[in-house]
C-alpha positions as CSV (number, residue, x, y, z in Angstrom):
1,X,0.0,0.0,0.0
2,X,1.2,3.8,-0.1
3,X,2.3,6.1,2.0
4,X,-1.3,7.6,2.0
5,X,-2.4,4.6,3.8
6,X,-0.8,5.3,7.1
7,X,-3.0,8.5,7.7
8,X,-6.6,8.3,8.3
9,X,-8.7,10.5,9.7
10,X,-11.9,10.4,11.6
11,X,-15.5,11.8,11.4
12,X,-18.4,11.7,12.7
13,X,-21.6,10.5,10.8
14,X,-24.9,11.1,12.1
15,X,-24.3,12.6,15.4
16,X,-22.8,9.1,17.2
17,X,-21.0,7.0,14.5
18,X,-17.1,7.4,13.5
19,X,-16.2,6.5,10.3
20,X,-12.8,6.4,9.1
21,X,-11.4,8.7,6.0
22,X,-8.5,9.2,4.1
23,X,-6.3,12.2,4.6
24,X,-5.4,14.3,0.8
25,X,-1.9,14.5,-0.2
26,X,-3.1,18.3,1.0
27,X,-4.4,17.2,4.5
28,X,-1.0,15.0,4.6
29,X,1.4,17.9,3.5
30,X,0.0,19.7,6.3
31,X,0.2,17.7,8.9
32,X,3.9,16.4,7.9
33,X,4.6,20.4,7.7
34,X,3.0,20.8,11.7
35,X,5.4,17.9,12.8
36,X,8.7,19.0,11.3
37,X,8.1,22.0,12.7
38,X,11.2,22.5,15.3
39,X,9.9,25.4,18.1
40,X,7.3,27.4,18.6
41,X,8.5,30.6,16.3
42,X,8.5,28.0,13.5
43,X,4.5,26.8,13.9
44,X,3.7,30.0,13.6
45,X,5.9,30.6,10.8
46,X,3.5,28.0,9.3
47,X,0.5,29.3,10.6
48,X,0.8,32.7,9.1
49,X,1.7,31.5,6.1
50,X,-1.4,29.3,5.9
51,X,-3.2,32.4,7.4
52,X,-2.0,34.5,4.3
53,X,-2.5,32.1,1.8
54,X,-6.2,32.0,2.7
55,X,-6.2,35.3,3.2
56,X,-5.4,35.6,-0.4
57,X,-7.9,33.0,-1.7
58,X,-10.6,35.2,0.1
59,X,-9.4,38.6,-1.8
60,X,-9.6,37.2,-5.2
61,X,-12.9,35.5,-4.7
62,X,-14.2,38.5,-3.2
63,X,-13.1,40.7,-6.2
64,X,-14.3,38.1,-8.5
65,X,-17.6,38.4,-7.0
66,X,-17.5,42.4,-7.4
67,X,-16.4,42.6,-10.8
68,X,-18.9,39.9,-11.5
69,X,-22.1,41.9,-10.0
70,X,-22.6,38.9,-7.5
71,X,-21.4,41.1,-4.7
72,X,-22.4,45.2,-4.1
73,X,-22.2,48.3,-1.8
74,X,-26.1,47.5,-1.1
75,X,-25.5,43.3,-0.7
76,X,-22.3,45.1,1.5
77,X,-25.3,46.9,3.5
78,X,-27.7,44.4,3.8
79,X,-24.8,41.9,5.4
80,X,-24.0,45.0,8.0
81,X,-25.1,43.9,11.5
82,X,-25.9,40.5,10.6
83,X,-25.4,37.6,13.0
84,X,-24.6,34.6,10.3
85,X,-22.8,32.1,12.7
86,X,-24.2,28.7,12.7
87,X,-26.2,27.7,15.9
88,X,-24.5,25.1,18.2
89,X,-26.5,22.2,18.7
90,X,-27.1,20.4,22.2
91,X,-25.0,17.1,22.2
């Protein structure tokens, strides 16, 4: 088997079962990256480049979605004030 096979993840499926999942070449980079990582300054070497690179992602989708139209001053307005976090269920 490959290297891929050593990883696996875990999730859960309908509230109480576990089922296990394989981890992405992504997923695996990651987590091999986390471990090598010698000291604390290096993590969050890591962690703000991560931060950045998704910081990025979220620039150039939200321009994408204002040259497209998809995204205005007045949606900009309307989003103002609101409370859009998902509610926590009782376990």
């Amino acid at each position: 088997m490959g290297k891929s096979s050593y990883f696996c993840s875990w999730k859960m499926q309908f509230g109480t079962r576990m089922i296990a999942t394989a981890i992405n070449p992504a997923q695996r980079l990651i987590i091999e990256s986390f471990a090598a990582s010698r000291d604390e300054e290096e993590l969050n070497d890591l962690m703000d480049v991560l931060r950045d690179f998704y910081a990025r992602r979220l620039k150039r989708e939200m321009q994408r979605l204002w040259d497209s139209g998809d995204l205005d001053q007045a949606a900009l307005d309307r989003l103002d004030g609101e409370h859009l976090r998902t509610p926590y269920r009782a376990l």
